[in-house]
N, C-alpha and C positions, 0 to 999 in steps of 0.2 A: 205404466206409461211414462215415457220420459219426456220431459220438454226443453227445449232452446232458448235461452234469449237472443233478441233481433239486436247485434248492437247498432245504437243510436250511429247515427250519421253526425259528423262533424266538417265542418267549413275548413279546417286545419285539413281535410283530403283534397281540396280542389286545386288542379296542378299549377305549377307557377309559370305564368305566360312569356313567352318568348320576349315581347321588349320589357318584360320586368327584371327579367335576367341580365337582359345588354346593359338596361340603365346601374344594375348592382356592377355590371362587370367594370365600367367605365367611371363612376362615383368612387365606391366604397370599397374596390376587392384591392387590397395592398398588394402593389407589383414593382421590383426592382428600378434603379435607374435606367434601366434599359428594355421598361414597360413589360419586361416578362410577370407573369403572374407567382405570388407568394402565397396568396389565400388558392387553395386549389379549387374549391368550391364556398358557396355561403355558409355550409356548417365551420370551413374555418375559417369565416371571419367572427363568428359567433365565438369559436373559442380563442381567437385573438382578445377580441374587446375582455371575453369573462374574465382572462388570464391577468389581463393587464390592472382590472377595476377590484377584482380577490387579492391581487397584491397590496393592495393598500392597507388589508385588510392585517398584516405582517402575521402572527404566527396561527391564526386563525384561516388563513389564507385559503389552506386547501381544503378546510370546511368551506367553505362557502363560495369554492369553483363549481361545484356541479350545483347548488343553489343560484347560479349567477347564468350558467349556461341555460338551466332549466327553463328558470324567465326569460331567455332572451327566444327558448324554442316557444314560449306560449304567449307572445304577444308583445315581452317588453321593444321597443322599438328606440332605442337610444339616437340623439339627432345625427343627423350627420355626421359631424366633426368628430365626434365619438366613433362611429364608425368608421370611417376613414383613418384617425390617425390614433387610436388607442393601440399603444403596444406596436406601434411601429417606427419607435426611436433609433434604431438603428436605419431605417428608412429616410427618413422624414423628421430629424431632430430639433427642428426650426420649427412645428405647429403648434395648433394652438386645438386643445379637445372643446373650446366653446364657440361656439355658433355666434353668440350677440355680443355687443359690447354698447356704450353709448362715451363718447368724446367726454374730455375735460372741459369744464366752461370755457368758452372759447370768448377770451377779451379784446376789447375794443381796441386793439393797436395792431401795426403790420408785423412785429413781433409776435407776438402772443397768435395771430391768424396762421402765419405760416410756419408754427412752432407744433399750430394745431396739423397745419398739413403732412407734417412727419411724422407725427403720435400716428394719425390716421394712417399712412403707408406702409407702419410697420404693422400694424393692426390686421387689416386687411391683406397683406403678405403672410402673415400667420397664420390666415382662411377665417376671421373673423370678422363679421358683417358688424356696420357701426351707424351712429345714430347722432346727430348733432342737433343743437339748437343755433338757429341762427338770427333771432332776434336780438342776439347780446349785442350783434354789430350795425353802428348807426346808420341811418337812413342816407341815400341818397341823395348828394348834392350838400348833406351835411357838412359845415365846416371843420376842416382838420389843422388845429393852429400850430401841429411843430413842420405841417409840409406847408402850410400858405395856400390850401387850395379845398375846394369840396372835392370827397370822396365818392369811390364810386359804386358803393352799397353793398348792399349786403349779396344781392344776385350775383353781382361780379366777381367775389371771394368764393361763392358756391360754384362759379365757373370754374375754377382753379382743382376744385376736390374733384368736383366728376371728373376733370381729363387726367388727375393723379388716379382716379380709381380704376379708369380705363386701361390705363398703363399698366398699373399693378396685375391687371386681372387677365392682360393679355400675360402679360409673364408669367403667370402663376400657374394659367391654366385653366381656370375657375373664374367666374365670373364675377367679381367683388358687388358687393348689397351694402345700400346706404339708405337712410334715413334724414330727411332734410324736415325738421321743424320750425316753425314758424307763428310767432305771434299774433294773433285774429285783430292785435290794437296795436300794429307796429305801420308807421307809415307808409312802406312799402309792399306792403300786406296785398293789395290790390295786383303788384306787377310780381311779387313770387307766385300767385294764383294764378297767373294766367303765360307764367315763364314755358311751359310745354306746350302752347300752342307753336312755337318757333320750330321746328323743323330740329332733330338732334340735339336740341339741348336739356341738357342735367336727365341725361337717359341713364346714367347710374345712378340716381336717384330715387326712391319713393319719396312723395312729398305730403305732408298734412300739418293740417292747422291744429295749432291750441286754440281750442275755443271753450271762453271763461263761461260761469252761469251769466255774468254780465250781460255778456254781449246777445246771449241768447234770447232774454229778458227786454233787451232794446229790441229786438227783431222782433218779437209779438205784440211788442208795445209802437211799434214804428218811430222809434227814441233816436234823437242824435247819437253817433260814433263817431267820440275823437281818437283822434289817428296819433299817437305821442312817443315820445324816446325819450330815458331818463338825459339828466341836462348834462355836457360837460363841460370842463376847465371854463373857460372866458363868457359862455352863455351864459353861466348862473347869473353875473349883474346885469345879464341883457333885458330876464324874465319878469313880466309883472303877472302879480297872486295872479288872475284873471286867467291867466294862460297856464296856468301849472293843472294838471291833475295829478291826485296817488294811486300807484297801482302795486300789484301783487308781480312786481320785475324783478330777476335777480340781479343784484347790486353789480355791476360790473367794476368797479372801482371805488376807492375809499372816496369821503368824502360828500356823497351825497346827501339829502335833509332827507328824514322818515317823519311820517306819521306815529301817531301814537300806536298805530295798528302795527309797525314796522314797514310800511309800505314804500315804496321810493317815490319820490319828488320826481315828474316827467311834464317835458314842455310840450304843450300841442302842437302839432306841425297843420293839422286843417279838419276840420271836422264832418264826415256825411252823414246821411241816415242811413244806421243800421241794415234796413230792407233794402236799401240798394247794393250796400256790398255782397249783403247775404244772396241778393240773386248771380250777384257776379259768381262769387263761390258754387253756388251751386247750379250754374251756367257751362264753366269749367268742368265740374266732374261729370254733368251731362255727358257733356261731348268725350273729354280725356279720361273717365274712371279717376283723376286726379284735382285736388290735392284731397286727402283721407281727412274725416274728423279724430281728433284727441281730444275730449270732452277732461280738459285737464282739471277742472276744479274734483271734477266725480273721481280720478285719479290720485289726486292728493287727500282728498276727504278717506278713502279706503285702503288708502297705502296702509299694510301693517306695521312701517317703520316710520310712520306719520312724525315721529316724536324726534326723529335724527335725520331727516332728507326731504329736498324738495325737487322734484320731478317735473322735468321741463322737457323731455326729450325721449325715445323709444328708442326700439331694435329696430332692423330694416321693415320688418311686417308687422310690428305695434303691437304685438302680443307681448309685448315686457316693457313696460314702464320702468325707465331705470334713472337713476339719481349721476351724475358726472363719474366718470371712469367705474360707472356699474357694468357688471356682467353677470349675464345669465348659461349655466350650460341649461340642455333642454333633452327632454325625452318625449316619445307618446309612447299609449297604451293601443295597441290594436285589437279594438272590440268586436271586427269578423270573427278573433280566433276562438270568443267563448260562444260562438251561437250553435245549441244542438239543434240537430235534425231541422234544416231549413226548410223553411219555404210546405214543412210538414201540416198536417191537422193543428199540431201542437210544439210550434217550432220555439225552443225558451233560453237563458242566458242565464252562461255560467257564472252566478253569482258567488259563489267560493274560492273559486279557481279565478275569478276577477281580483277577490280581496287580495288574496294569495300575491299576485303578480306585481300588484299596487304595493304591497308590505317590503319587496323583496326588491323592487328597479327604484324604491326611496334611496335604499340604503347605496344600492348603487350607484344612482346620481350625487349623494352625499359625497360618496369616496371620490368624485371628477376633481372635486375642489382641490385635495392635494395634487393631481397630477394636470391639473388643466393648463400649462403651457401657455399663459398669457406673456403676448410680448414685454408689457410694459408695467412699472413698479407701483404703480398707482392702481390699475386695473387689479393684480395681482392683491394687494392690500382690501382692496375694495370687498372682494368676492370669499379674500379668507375671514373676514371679519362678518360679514353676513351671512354666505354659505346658502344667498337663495337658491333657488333652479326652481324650474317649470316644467311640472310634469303633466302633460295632456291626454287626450285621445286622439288617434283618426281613425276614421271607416263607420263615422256615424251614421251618414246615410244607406251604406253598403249593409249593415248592422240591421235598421231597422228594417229596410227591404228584406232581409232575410227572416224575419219576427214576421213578416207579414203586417207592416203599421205604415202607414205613409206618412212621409215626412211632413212636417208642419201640422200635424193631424193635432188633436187633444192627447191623444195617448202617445204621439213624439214628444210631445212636451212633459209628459212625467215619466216617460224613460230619462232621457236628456236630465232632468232634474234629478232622478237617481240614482244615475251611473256618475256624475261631477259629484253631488255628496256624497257616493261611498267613494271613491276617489279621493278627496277633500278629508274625512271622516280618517280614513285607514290609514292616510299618509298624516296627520299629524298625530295620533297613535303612534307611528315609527318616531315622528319626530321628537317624542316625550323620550321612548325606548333608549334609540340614539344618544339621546343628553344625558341620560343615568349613565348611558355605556363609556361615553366618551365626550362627552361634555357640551355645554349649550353651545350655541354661534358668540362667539366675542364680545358683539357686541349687545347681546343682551345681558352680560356681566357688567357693564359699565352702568357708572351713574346718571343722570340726565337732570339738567335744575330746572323747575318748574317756569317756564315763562307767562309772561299776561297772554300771550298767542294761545299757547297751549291750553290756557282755562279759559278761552273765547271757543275753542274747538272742541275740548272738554270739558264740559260745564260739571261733568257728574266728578271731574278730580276735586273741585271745590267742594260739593255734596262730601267725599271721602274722606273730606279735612284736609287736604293737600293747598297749601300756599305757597304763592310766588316766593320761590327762591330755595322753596323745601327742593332736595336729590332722591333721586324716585330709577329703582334699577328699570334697566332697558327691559329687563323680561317682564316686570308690572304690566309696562305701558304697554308692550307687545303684546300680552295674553289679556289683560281686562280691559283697556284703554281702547284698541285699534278696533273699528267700525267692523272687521269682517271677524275678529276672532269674538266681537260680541254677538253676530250670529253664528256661530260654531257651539257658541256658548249657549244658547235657547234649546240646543239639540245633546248637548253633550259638555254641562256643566263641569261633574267630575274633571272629564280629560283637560277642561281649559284651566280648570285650579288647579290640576297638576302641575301645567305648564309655566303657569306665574309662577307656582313655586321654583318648578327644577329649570326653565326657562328649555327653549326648543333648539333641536341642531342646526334648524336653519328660520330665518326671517320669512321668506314663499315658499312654496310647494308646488302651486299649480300654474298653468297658464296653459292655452291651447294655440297650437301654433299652424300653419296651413300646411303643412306637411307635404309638402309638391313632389320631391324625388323620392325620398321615404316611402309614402303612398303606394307611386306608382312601380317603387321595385323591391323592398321586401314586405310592402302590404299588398302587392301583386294585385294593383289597380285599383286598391280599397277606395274608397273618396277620401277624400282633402279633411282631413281634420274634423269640426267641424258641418262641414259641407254636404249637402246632400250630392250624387254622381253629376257632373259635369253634363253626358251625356251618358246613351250605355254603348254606343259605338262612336269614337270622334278619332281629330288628328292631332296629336303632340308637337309643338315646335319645339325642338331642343337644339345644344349649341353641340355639333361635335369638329373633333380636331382636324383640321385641314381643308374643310369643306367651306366656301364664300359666302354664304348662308346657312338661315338654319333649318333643319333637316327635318321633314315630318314624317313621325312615328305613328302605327296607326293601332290605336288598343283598345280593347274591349274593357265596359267597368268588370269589376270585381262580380257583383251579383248577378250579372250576365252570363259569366265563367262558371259562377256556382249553378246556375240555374241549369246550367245546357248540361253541367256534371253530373245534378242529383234527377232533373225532372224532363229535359228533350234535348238531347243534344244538337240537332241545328235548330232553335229556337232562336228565330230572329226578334228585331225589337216590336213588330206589329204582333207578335204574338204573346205578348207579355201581358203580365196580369196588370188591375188595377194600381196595384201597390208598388209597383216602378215607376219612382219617382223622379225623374232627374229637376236642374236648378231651373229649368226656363220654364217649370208646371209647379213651383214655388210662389206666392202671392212674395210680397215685399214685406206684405207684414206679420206673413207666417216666418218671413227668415230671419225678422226681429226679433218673434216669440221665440224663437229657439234658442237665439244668441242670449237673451233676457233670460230662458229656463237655465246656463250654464251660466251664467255668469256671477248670480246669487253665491256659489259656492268656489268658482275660483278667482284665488287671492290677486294675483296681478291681473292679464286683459286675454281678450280670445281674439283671433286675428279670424276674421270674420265677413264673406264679400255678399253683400246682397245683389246677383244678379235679378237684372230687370230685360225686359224684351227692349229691341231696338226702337220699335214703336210707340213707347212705353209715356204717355202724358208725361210732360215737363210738370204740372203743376202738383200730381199727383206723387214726381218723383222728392220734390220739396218736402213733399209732407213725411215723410221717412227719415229725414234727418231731427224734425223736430218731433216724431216718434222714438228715436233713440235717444234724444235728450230728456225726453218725459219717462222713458222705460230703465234709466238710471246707469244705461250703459256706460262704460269709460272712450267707445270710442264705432266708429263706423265708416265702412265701405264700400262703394257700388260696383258694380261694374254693369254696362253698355256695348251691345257692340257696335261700332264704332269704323266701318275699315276705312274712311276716311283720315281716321285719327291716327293710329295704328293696327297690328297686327299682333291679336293675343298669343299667348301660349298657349291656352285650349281653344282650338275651333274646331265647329262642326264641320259636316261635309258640306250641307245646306245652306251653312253661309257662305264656303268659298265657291259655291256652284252660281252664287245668286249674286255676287259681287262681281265686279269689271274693273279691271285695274288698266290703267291710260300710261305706256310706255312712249316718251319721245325718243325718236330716234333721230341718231346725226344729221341725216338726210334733210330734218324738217317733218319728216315724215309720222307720223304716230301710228302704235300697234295697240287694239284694245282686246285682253287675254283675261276668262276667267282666272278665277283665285285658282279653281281647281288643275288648270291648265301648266302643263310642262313642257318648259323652255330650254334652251340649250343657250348658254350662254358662256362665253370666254372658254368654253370645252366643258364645263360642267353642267347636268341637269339641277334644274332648280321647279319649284311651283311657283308660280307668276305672282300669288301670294306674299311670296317669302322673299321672294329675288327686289319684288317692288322695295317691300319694309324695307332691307337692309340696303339699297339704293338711297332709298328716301332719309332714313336713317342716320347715313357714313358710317354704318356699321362691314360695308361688302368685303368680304375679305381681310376684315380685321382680326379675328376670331381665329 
């Protein structure tokens, strides 16, 4: 008698949806100056990017094209800008293959401000998203003694970059991503918080606070907050002790007095309680999903290069903490492509073929570093010298739905916790590899001298007999010293004494990034990164070319596709099992436990949104922030909907059926049109929706 095997089913069969194709064809498929197409299809953009990333690789090269293609057919998912513009120099000889960057310290003069506005332009021209700090620049109404007058803050300079980003990005084509940070004990602090209630302003913007453990500490304690800026030129004789505090500010200018701590000398400008501001803050993100927390102190305590950088500032979506003219390139991993037999008796993840993918898109992201096309000299230095990147997942939620596990469950949380540590695990194994093969990152060859800082942060350097002013190599500190590679080390000793010995290819490895267009066109609707499904049927606003608004795309999740493939195919969402999870059947504080289950093992941040219902208690929304400051995160997000506020990029149908959006008309007259409703306007159709936003906006017809 003979017998068959049934082959297993794989999620790698479920076909790829018609707007995941349009979003590939209009993002990433490389096409002539004159928009014809050069990628014929996605298998060649697959063999663009492999061709370009094995060339680095010089005589080994075409060993390790169909190891480069391989991962790229089973899940490696490289960002963006990699896809787009790898090996398309002849195209496009002006890009840049990294996605994030973050500004040079941006100093306190109209020099140095609008010196920053150039760096930025060509940055963001190259297709690089960038990230500023803008507490360097004094407060408001501050004196400036070479013009004879007070200045007009730090808002007003930020006015300057978003209408330069706008510009650029109409040019370009792409929409340019900025990052606006801000100090939680900067004077102004109160009116950057509350700057996007204004109608169109700093819309190229994400905005988020540094917030110290200090501060945080004052707000459960209901403690005074002084509001202060380190002192300049003619103030210093103005100041009595009385009035000075020291803080953890970067020095903007020589000259300042430090604490023993090295802290900077800063003049109060006025002082409130904590709990007042803290509702202000969190009044704003209520209503706007803005400004984001950056839990900066948790940030610099866990930085791996603790011992050479201090971090003030992110990527546009916060998943990279980056040091002055840092850059990060970035990848994911798509964990739909290891799930067998879905949604089966016994549906389980390819753990082999994970490691496999992970060992092989390291070495890949390694090699971006010599070709990554940073515009500027300093950027460039930065990234060769450290050689971070950030390698993530998306399709979490889409993943576990396919496991049959619901998300935020107990058993989400020790998936989640074992796909970042084998992740984590496999990738700094390459990075050991790597550094035998071709040598550590730069700058863990360099010496470092012991400062009193550093034995205040490291008390075990003392324990190890290390004294102030002893030279201690970068790889020490990096492999025994740094807060995350000593949990690396509880799991996997050996490999981290390797690494102090041979020191590693790169400084990070991980980070998890929201993966928006990725997702939705070669993870063919996978969910967002981390994220469980938005919904499993919703509408897309996206930007396309020539249209006055933006355009809603209407897509089905990922698990939805798969389900109608393997188990009913018109399977609508009322017929779906328990375990279809989407974000709005998330508690707030299941979507902390998740972000906390991954965050333990990757090294920089996870770009992370805790959707809440729009009805959703104010008081109870509070308490979520000071849940991720107890849960050790480095940083956190809400979102609300809002359509008074604006107009998301994922909306349901539900909500624009259920919203009313108030048109005046020249007449005097007024017209009130659901969301869902289509307008004709100036000759073009629009959804009442979209047409409102980009009215209300001054975005109409800009795009």
């Amino acid at each position: 008698m003979s017998t068959t095997a049934k082959a297993a089913k794989s999620s790698n069969d479920v076909p790829l949806q018609v707007p995941s194709r349009d979003i590939w064809d209009s993002k990433y498929r490389l096409k002539d100056r004159h928009q014809r197409p050069v990628d014929k299809d996605i298998q060649d953009t697959f063999d663009r990017v492999a061709r370009a990333l094995a060339a680095v690789e010089g005589d080994q090269a075409k060993a390790w094209l169909p190891k480069f293609r391989w991962a790229l057919e089973h899940g490696a998912v490289p960002a963006g800008r990699i896809l787009s513009n790898a090996g398309a120099d002849d195209y496009k000889p002006a890009v840049s293959l990294i996605n994030c960057t973050v500004s040079r310290a941006i100093h306190d003069s109209m020099h140095d401000i609008l010196g920053g506005v150039v760096d930025a332009g060509m940055t963001l021209k190259a297709g690089c998203g960038i990230g500023y700090d803008f507490s360097t620049l004094r407060h408001k109404g501050a004196f400036v003694f070479g013009a004879g007058a007070g200045t007009n803050g730090p808002l007003a300079f930020m006015d300057i970059f978003d209408k330069m980003c706008f510009t650029v990005a109409s040019a370009g084509g792409r929409r340019g991503a900025q990052m606006g940070t801000f100090d939680v004990g900067h004077p102004d602090v109160e009116a950057f918080i509350e700057a996007k209630r204004e109608a169109g302003r700093l819309r190229q913007f994400n905005l988020s606070l540094l917030i110290t453990d200090e501060f945080m500490e004052a707000v459960k304690n209901d403690a005074d907050w002084p509001l202060a800026f380190p002192l300049h030129g003619g103030e210093k004789e103005d100041v009595r002790a009385e009035d000075l505090i020291y803080r953890d500010w970067p020095v903007i200018e020589e000259g300042y007095s430090v604490d023993d701590q090295g802290r900077v000398a800063c003049r109060v400008v006025k002082t409130i309680k904590a709990r007042k501001l803290w509702h202000t803050i969190m009044h704003s993100t209520y209503d706007y999903a803005e400004p984001g927390f950056i839990l900066i102190d948790q940030v610099n305590r866990m930085n791996n290069n603790w011992f050479c950088e201090e971090i003030r500032a992110t990527n546009p979506c916060g998943e990279q903490p980056l040091p002055p003219e840092g850059a990060c390139l970035l990848g994911s991993v798509n964990l739909t492509k290891f799930v067998i037999d879905p949604f089966s008796e016994a549906p389980r993840f390819d753990w082999e073929r994970y490691r496999k993918v992970v060992a092989i898109f390291t070495r890949m992201l390694d090699n971006v570093v010599e070709i990554s096309g940073l515009p500027l000299e300093g950027q460039r230095r930065e990234i060769e010298s450290k050689r971070r990147h950030g390698m993530g997942f998306l399709g979490l939620g889409s993943t576990l739905t396919m496991l049959k596990i619901p998300y935020g469950s107990p058993e989400s949380l020790a998936f989640t916790d074992e796909v970042s540590k084998t992740m984590a695990i496999e990738g700094w194994k390459q990075g050991l590899e790597l550094s035998r093969e071709k040598g550590m990152a730069p700058v863990l060859a360099e010496e470092f001298e012991i400062t009193p800082k550093m034995l205040r942060e490291r008390p075990e350097l003392a324990k190890d007999g290390y004294e102030i002013g002893d030279k201690v190599p970068g790889r020490i500190l990096h492999a025994r010293y740094s807060r995350y590679m000593q949990q690396i080390a509880e799991i996997e000793p050996e490999l981290v004494a390797a690494l102090a010995e041979n020191g590693a290819r790169f400084t990070h490895h991980s980070s998890i990034a929201p993966t928006g267009t990725i997702s939705l066109s070669l993870g063919n609707n996978a969910s967002n990164g981390i994220e469980p499904s938005f919904s499993h049927r919703y509408f897309r606003n996206v930007i396309q070319s020539g249209k006055k608004s933006k355009a809603q795309v209407e897509v089905v999740s990922f698990e939805l596709a798969a389900y109608r493939h393997f188990v009913a195919a018109d399977a609508v969402e009322s017929d779906l099992p328990d375990y279809f999870i989407t974000a709005d059947a998330v508690t707030p504080e299941q979507h902390v436990a998740v972000q906390a289950a991954a965050q333990q093992w990757v090294d920089s941040a996870i770009s992370k949104t805790v959707n809440v219902p729009t009805d959703f208690p104010f008081e109870q929304f509070e308490d979520l922030y000071l849940k991720a400051y107890e849960s050790r995160l480095k940083g956190c997000t809400t979102f609300r909907f809002n359509p008074e506020a604006f107009q998301g990029v994922l909306v349901r149908e539900e909500d624009l059926k259920g919203t009313t959006y108030v048109f005046q008309l020249e007449n005097g007259e007024s017209l009130e049109l659901k969301g869902d409703e289509k307008v004709m306007y100036e000759g073009e159709e629009h959804t009442a929706a979209n047409l409102y936003d980009a009215i209300k906006e001054g975005t109409y017809g800009k795009w």
